[in-house]
N, C-alpha and C positions, 0 to 999 in steps of 0.2 A: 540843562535840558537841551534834546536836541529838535529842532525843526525841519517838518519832511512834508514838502509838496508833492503832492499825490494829484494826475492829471484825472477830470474824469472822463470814465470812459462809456458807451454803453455797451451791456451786456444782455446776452437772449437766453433763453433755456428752454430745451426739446428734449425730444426722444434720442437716445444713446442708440445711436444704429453703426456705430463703428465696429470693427471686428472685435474687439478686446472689451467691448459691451458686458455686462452681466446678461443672464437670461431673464426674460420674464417671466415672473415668480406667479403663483395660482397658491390661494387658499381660501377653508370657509369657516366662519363662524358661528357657532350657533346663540340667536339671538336671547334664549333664555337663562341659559349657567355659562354664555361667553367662555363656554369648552372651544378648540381653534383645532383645526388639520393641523398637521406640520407641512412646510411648502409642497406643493405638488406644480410639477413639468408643463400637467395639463390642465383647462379647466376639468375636464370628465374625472380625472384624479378628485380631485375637491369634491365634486356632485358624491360620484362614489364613496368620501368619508362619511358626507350629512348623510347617505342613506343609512349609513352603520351606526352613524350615531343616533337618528329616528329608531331601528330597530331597539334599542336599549334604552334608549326615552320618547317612547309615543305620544307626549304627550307635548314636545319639543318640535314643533312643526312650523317657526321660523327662523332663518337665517341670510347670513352675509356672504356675499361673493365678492372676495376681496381679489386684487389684482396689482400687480408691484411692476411695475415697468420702470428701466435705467433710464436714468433722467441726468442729460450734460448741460453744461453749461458755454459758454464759450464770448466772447470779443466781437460785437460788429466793429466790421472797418467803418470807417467814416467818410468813404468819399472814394 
């Protein structure tokens, strides 16, 4: 067996704002058949599904506004 010392370190986690980022992702849910958009750019994208999807179920009149933002992690220095 081998033995491995591991210093500890800490660690923070934030929003991914570096160039190489993913985008922040937009979708909605509707809260009665958990029917979902597929990602949308914008939020107004997502509003625009739930209206489409209310038109073909009126009777479906609430939902989720989900949001996916890139989330980094990274190393505090220590001093």
């Amino acid at each position: 067996m081998t033995a491995r010392l591991f210093r500890h370190q800490l660690w923070t986690v934030g929003a991914d704002t570096l160039p190489d980022a993913e985008p922040v992702g937009y979708a909605a849910e509707c809260s009665v058949c958990r029917a979902r958009s597929g990602e949308c750019s914008t939020p107004e994208h997502a509003d625009a599904w739930i209206l489409a999807h209310v038109g073909g179920h009126p009777d479906h009149l609430t939902y989720r506004a989900l949001t996916a933002q890139p989330r980094r992690t990274w190393r505090r220095s220590t001093g």
